[in-house]
NUBA-442017 format. One record per atom (N, C-alpha, C): residue number from 1; residue in one letter; atom name; y, z, x. Coordinates in steps of 0.001 Angstrom, whole numbers, padded with zeros to 6 digits. Atoms other than C-alpha are relative to their C-alpha. Layout:
// NUBA-442017
+-----+------+------+---------+---------+---------+
| seq | type | atom |       y |       z |       x |
+-----+------+------+---------+---------+---------+
| NUM |    a |   CA |       Y |       Z |       X |
...
+-----+------+------+---------+---------+---------+
// end
This chain:
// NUBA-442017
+-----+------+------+---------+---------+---------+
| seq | type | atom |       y |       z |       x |
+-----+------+------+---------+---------+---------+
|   1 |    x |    N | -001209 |  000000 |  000811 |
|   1 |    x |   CA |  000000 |  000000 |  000000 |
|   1 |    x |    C |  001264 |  000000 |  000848 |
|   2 |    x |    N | -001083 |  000136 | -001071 |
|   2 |    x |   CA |  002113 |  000494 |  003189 |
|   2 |    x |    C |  001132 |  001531 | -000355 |
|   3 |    x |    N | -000187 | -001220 |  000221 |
|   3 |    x |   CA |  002867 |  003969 |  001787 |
|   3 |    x |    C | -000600 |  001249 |  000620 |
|   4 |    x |    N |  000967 | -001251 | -000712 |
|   4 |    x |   CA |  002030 |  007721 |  003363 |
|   4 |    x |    C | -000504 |  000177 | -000546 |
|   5 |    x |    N |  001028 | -000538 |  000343 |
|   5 |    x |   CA | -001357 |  008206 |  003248 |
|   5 |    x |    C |  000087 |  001475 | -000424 |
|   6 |    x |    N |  000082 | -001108 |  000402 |
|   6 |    x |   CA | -002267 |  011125 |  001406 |
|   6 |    x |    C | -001455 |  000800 |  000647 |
|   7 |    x |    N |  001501 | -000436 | -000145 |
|   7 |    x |   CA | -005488 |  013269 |  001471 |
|   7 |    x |    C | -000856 | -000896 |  000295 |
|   8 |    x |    N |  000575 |  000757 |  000434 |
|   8 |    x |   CA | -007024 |  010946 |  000164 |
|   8 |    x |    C | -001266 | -000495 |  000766 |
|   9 |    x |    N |  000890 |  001042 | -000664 |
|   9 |    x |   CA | -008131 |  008875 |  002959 |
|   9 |    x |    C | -000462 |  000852 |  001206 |
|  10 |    x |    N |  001515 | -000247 | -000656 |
|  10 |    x |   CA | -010384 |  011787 |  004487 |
|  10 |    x |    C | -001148 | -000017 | -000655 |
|  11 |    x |    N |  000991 |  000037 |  000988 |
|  11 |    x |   CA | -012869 |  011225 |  001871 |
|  11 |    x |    C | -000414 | -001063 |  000249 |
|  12 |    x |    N |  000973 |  000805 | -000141 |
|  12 |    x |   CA | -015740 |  009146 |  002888 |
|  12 |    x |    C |  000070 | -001575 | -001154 |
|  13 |    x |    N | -000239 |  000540 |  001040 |
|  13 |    x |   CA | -015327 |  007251 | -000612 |
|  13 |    x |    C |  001137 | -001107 |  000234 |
|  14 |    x |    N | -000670 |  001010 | -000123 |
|  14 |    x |   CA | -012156 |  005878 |  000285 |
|  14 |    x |    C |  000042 | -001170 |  000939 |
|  15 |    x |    N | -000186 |  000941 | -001044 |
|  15 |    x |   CA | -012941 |  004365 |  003599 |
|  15 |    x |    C | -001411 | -001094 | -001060 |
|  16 |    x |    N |  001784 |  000512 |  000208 |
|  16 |    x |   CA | -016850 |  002847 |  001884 |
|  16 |    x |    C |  001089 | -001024 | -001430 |
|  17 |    x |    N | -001125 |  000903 |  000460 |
|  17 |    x |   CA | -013784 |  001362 | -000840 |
|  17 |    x |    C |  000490 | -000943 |  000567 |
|  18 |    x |    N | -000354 |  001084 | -000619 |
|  18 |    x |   CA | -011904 |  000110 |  001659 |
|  18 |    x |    C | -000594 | -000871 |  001041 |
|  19 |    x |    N |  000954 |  001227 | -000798 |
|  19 |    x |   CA | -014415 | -001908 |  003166 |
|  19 |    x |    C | -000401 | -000501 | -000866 |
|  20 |    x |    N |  000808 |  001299 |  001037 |
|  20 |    x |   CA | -015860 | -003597 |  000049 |
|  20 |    x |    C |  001168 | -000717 | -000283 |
|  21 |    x |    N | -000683 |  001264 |  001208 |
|  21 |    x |   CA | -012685 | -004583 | -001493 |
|  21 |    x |    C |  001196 | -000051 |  000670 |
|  22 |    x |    N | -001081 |  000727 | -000477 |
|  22 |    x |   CA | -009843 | -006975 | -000793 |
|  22 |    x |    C |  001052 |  001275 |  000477 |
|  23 |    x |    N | -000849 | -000698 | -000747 |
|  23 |    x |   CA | -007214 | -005271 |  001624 |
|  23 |    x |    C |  001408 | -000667 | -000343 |
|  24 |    x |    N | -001459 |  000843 |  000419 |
|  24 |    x |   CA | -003297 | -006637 |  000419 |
|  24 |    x |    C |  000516 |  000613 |  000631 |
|  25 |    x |    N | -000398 |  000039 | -001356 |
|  25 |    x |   CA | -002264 | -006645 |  003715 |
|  25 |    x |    C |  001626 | -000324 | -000201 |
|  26 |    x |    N | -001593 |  000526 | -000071 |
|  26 |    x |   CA |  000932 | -008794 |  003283 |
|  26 |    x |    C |  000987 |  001182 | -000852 |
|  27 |    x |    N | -000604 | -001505 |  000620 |
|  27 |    x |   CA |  002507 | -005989 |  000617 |
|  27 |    x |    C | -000026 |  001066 |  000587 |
|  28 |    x |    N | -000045 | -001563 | -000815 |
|  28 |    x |   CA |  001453 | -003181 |  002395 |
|  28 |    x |    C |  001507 | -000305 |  001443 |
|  29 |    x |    N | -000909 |  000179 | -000997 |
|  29 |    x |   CA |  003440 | -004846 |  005453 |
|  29 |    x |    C |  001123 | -000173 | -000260 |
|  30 |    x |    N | -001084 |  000163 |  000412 |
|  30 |    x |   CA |  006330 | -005743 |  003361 |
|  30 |    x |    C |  000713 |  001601 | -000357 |
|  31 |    x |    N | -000101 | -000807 |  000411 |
|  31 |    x |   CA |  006425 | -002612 |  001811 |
|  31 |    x |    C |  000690 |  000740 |  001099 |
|  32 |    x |    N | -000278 | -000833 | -001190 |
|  32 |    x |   CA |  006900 | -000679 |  005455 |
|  32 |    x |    C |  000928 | -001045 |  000457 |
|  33 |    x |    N | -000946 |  000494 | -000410 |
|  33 |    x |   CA |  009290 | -003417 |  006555 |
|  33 |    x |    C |  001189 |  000613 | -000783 |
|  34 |    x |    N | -001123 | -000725 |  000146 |
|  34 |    x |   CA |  011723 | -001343 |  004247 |
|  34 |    x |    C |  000596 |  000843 |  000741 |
|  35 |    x |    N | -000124 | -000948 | -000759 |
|  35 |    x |   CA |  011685 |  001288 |  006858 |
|  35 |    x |    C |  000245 |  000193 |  001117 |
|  36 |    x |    N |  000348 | -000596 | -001925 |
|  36 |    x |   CA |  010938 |  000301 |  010411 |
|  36 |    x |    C |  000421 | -001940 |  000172 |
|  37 |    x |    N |  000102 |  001585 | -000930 |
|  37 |    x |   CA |  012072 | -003006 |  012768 |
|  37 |    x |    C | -000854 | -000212 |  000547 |
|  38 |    x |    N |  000908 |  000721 | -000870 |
|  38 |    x |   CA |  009083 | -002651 |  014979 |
|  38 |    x |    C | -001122 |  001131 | -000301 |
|  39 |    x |    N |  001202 | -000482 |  000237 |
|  39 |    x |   CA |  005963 | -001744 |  015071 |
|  39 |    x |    C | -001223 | -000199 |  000619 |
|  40 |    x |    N |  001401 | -000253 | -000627 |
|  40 |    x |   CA |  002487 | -000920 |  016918 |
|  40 |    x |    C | -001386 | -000318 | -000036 |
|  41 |    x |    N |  001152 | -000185 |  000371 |
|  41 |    x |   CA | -000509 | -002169 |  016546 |
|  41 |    x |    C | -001150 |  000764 |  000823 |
|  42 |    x |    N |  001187 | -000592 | -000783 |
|  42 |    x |   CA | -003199 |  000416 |  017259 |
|  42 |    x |    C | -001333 | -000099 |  000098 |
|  43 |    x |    N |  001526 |  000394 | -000111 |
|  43 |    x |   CA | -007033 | -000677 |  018567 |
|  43 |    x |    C | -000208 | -000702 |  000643 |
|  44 |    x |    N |  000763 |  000546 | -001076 |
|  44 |    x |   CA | -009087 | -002298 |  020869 |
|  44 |    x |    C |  000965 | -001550 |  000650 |
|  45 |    x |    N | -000933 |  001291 |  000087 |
|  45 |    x |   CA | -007145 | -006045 |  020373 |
|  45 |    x |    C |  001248 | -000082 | -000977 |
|  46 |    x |    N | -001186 |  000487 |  000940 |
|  46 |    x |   CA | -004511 | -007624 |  018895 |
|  46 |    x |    C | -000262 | -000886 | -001458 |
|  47 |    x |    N |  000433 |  001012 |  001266 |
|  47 |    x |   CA | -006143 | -008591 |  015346 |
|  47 |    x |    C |  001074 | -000946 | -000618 |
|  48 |    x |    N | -000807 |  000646 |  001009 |
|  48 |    x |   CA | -003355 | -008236 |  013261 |
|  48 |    x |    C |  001318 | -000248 |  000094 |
|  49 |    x |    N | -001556 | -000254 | -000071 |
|  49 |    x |   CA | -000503 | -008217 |  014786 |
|  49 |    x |    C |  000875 | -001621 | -000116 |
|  50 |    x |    N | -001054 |  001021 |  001147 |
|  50 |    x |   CA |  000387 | -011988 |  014169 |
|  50 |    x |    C |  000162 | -000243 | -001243 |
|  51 |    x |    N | -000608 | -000215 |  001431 |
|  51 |    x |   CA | -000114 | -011486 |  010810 |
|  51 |    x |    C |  001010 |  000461 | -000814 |
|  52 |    x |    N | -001284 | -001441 |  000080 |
|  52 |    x |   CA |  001900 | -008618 |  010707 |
|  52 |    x |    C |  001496 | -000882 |  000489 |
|  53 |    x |    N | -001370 |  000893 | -000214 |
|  53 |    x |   CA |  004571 | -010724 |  012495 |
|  53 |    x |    C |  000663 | -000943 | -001104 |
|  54 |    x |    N | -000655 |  001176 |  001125 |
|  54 |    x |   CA |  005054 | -013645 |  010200 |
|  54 |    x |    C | -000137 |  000540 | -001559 |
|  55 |    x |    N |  000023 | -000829 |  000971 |
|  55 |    x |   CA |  004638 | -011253 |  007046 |
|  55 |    x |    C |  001563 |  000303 |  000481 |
|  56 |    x |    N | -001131 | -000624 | -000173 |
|  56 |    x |   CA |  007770 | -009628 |  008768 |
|  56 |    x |    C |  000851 | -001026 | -000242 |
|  57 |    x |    N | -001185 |  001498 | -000126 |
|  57 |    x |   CA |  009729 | -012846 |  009729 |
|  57 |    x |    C |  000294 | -000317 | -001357 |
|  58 |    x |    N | -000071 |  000710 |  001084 |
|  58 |    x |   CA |  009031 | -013945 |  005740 |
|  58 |    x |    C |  001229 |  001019 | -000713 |
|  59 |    x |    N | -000124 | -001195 |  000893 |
|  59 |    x |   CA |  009929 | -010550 |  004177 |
|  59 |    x |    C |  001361 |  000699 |  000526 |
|  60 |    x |    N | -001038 | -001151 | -000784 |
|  60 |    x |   CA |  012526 | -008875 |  006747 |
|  60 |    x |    C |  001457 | -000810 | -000170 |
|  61 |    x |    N | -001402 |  000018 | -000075 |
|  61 |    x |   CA |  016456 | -009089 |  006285 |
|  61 |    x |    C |  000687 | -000713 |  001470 |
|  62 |    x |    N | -000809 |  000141 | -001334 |
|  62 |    x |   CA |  017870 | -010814 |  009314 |
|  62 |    x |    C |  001206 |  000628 |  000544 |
|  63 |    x |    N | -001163 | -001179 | -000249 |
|  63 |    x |   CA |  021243 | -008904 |  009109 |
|  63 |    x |    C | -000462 |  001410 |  000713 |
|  64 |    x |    N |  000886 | -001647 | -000192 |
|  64 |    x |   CA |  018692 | -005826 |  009830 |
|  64 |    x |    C | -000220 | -000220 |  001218 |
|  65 |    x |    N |  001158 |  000315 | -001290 |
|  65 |    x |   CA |  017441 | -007562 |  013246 |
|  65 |    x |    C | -001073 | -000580 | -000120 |
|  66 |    x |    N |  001480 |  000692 | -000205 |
|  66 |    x |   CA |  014603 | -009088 |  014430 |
|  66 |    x |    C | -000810 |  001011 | -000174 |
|  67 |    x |    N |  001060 | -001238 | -000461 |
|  67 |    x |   CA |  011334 | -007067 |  013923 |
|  67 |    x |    C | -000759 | -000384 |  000785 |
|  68 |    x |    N |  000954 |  000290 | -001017 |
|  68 |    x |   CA |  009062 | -007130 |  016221 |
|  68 |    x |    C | -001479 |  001181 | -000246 |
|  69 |    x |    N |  001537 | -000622 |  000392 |
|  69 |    x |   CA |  004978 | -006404 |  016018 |
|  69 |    x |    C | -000388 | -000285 |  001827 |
|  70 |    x |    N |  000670 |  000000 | -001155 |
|  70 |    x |   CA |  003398 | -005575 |  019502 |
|  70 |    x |    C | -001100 |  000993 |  000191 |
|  71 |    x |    N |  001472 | -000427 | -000237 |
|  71 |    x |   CA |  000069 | -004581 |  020777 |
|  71 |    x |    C | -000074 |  000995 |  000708 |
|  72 |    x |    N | -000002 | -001315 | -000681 |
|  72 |    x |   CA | -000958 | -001484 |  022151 |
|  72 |    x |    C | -000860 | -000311 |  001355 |
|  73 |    x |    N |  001074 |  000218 | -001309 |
|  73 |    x |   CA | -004161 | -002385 |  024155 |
|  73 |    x |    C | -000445 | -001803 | -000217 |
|  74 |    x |    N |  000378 |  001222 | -000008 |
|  74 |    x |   CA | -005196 | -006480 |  024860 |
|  74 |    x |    C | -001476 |  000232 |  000857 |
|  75 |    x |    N |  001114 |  000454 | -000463 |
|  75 |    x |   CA | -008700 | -007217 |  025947 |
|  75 |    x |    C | -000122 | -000814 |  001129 |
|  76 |    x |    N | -000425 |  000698 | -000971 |
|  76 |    x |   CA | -009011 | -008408 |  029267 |
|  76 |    x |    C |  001506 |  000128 |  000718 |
|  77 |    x |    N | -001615 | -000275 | -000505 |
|  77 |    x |   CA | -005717 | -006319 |  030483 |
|  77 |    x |    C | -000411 |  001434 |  000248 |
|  78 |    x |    N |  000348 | -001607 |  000021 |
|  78 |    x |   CA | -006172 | -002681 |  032027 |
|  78 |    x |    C |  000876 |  000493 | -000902 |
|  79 |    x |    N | -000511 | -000678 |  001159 |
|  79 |    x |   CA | -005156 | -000108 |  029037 |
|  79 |    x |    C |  001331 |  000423 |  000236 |
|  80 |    x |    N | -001235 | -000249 | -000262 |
|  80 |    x |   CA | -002311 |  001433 |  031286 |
|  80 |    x |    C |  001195 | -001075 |  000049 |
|  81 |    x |    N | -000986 |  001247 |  000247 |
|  81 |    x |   CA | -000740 | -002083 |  031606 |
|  81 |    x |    C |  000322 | -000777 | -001083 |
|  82 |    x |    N | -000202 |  000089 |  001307 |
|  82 |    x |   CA | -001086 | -002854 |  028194 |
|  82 |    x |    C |  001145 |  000544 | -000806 |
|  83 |    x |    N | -000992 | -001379 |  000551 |
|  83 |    x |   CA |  000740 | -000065 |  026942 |
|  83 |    x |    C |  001086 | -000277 |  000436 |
|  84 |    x |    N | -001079 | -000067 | -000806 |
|  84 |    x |   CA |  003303 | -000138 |  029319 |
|  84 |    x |    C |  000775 | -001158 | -000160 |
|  85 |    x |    N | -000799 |  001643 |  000194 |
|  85 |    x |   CA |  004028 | -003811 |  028555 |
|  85 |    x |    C |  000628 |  000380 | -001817 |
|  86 |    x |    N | -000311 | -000332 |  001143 |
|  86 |    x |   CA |  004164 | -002615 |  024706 |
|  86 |    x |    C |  000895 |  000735 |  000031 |
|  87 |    x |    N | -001384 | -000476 | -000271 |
|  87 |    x |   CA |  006563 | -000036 |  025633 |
|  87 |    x |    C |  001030 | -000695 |  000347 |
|  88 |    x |    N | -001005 |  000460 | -000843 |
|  88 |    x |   CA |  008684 | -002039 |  027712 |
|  88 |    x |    C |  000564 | -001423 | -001423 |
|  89 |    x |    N | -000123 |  000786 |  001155 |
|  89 |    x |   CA |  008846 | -004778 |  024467 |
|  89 |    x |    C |  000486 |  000613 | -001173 |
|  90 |    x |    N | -000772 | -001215 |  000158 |
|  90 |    x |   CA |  009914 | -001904 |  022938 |
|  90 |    x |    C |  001377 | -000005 | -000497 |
|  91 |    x |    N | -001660 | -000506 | -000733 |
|  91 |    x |   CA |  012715 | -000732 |  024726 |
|  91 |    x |    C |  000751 | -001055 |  000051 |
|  92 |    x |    N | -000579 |  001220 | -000595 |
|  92 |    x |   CA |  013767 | -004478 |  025290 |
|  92 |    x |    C |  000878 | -000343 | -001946 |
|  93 |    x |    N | -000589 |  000013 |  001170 |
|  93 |    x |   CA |  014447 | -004753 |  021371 |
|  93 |    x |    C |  001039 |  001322 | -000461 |
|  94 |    x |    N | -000672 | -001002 |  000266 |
|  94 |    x |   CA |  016428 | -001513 |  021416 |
|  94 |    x |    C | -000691 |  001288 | -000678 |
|  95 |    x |    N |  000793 | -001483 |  000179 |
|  95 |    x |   CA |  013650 |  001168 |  020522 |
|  95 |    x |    C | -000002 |  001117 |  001011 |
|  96 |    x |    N |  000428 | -001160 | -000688 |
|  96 |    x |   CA |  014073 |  004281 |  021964 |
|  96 |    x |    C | -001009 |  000817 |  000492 |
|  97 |    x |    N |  001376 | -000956 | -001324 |
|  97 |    x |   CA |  011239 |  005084 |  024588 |
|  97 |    x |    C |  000103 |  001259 |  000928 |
|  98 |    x |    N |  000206 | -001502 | -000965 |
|  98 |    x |   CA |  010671 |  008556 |  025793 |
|  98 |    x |    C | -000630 | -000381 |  000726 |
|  99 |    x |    N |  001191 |  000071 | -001593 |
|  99 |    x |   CA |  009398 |  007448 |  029537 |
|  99 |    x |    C |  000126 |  000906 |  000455 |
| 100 |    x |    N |  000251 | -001566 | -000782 |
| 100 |    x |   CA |  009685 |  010741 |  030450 |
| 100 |    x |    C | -001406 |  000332 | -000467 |
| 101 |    x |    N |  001242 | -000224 |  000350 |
| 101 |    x |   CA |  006556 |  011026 |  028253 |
| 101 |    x |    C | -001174 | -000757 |  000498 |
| 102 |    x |    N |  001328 |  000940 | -001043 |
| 102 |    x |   CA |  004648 |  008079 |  030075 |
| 102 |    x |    C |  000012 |  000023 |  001145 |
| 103 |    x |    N |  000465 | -000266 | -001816 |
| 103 |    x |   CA |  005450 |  008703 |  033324 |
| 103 |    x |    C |  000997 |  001490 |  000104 |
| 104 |    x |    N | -000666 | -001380 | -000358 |
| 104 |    x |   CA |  006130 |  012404 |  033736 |
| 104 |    x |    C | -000104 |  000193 |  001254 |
| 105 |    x |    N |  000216 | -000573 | -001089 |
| 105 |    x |   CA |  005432 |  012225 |  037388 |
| 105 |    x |    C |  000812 | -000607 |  001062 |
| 106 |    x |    N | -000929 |  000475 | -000883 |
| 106 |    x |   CA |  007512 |  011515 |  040439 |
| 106 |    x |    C |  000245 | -001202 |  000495 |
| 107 |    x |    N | -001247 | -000658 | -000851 |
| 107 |    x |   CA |  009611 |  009618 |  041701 |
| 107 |    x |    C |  000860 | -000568 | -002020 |
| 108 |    x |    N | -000555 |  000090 |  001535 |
| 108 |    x |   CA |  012103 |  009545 |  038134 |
| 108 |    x |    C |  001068 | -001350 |  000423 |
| 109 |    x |    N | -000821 |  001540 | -000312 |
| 109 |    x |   CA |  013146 |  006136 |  037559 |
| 109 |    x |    C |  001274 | -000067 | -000296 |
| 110 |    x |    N | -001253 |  000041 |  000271 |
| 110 |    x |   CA |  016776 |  004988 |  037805 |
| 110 |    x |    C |  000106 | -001110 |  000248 |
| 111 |    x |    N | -000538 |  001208 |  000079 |
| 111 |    x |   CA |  018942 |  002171 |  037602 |
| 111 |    x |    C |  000377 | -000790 |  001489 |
| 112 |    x |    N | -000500 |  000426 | -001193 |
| 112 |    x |   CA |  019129 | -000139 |  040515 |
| 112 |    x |    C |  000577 | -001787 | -000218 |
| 113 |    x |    N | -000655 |  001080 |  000036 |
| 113 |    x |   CA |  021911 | -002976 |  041498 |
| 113 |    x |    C | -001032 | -001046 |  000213 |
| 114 |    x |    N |  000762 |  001513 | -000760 |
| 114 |    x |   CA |  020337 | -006704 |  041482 |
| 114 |    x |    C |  000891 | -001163 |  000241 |
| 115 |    x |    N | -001013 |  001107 | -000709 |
| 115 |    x |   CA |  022227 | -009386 |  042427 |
| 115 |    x |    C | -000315 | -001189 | -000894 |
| 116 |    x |    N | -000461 |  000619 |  001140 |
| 116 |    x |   CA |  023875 | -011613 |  039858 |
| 116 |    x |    C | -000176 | -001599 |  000283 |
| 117 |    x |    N |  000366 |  001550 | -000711 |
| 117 |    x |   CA |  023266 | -015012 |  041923 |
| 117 |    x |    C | -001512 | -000190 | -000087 |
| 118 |    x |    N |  001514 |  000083 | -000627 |
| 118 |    x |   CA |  019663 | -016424 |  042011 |
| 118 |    x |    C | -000297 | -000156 |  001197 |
| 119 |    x |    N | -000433 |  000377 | -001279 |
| 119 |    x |   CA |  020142 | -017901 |  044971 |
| 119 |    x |    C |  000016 |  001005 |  000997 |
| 120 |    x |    N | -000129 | -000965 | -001065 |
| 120 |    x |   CA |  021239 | -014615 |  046728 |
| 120 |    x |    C | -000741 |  000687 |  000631 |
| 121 |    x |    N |  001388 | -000123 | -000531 |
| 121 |    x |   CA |  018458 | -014381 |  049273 |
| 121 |    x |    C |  000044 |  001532 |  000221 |
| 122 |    x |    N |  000505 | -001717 | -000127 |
| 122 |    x |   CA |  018309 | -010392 |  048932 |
| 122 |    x |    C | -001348 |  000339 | -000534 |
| 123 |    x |    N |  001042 | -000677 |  000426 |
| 123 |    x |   CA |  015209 | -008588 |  048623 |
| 123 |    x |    C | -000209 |  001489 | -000664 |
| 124 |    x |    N |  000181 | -001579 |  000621 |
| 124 |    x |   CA |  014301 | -005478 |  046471 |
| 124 |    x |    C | -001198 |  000587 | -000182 |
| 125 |    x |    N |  001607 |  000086 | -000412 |
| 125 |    x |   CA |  011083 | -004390 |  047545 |
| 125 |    x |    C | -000330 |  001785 | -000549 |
| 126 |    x |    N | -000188 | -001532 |  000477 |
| 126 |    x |   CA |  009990 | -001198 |  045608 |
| 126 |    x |    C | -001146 |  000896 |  000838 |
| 127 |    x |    N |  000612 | -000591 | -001178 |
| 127 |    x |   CA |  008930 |  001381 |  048113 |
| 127 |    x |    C | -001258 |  001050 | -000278 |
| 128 |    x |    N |  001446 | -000110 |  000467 |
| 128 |    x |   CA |  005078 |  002207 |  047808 |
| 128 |    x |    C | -000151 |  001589 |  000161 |
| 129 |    x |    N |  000815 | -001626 | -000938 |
| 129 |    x |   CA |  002966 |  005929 |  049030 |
| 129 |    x |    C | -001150 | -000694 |  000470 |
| 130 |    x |    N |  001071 |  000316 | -000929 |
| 130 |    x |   CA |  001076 |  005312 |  052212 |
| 130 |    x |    C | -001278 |  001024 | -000395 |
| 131 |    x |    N |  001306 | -000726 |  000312 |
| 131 |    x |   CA | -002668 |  006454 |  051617 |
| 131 |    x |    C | -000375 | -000182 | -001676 |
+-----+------+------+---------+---------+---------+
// end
């Protein structure tokens, strides 16, 4: 329905439901496009997430922004780089990412100058840990 689940759906009954009968996918997704620009898909691949996309594109307000549907984990991609690409797709549409929560560990990332020329044969070589 694209509404908060209730109880409901810890009851054996509803999942053994929602596997026999038709899923109205596109509504449910419309429905939550009232609420949110972007959105997650969570599980192994990326089933539904072009569905989910062009459901949005049909249904979503352009004045509102673009929405955007991105994948959590891809198949054939380690899980941490997955993610991290989903975050960063994110943040790139203007979602607010707590990376303090994905990388809580040293060194704390900051903003560094790059050079506005392509051309400008500088290098920015990000500095590794030996061992």
């Amino acid at each position: 329905t694209g509404r908060e689940a209730g109880a409901e759906i810890t009851a054996p009954e509803y999942w053994a439901k929602h596997v026999r009968e038709a899923v109205l996918f596109q509504p449910a997704v419309a429905e939550v496009a009232a609420r949110a620009r972007a959105f997650v898909e969570l599980g192994p691949a990326p089933v539904l997430s072009t569905a989910a996309q062009r459901t949005l594109d049909d249904v979503a307000d352009p004045r509102e922004g673009e929405p955007v549907v991105t994948a959590s984990l891809h198949s054939g991609r380690p899980d941490d780089v997955a993610f991290a690409q989903a975050m960063a797709r994110l943040h790139a549409v203007g979602v607010d990412v707590d990376w303090s929560v994905l990388f809580p560990a040293d060194p704390v990332p900051c903003m560094v100058e790059l050079p506005t020329y392509a051309f400008q044969r500088e290098r920015f070589w990000l500095a590794g840990r030996v061992g």
